[in-house]
C-alpha positions as CSV (number, residue, x, y, z in Angstrom):
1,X,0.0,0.0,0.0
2,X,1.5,3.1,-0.7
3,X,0.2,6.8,-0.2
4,X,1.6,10.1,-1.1
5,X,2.6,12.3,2.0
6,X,0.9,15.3,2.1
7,X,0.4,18.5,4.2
8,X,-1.0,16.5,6.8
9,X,1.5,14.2,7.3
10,X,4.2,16.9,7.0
11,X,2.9,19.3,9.2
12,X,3.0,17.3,12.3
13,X,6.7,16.3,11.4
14,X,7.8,20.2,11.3
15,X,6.7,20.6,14.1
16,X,8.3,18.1,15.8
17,X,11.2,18.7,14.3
18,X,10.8,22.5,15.4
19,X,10.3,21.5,19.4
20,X,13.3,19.1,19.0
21,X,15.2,22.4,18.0
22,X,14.0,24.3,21.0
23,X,14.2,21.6,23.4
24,X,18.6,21.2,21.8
25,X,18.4,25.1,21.9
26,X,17.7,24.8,25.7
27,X,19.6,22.1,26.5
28,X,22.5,24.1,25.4
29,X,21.2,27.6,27.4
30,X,21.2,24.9,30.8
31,X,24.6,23.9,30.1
32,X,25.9,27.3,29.9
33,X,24.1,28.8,32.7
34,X,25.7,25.6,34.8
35,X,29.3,26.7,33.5
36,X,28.5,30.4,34.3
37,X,27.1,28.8,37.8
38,X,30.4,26.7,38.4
39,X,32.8,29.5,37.5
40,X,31.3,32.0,39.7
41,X,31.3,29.6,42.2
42,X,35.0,28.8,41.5
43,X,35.8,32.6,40.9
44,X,34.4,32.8,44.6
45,X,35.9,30.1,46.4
46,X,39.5,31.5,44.8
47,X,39.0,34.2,46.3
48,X,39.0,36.9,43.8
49,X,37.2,39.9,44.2
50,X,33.6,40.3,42.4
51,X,34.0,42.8,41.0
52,X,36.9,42.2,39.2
53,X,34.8,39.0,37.4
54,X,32.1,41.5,36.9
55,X,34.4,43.6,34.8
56,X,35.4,40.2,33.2
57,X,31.7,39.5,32.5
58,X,31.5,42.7,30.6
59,X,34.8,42.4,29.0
60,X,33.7,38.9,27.2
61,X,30.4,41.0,26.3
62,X,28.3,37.6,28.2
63,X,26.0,40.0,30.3
């Protein structure tokens, strides 16, 4: 049996394909917000002043 795929078919694959993308897109935006977490945490515990990683934060244009 064979059938042609049409817009209805489709459709629902786009948009799974779409949430897949958001769901990669944060993913990603977790795992950077954990590496922004551990660093500041690090950047703490070495003690380093805050401000100075502040000025770092704006330096690397991240905030």
């Amino acid at each position: 049996m064979s059938f042609r795929l049409t817009s209805e078919i489709l459709q629902p694959m786009k948009k799974c394909r779409k949430v897949a993308r958001k769901k990669k897109e944060l993913i990603q935006a977790e795992k950077n917000a954990l590496l922004f977490a551990n660093a500041f945490t690090y950047h703490n515990a070495a003690s380093f002043s805050s401000s100075s990683f502040i000025t770092f934060i704006d330096s690397t244009s991240f905030a």
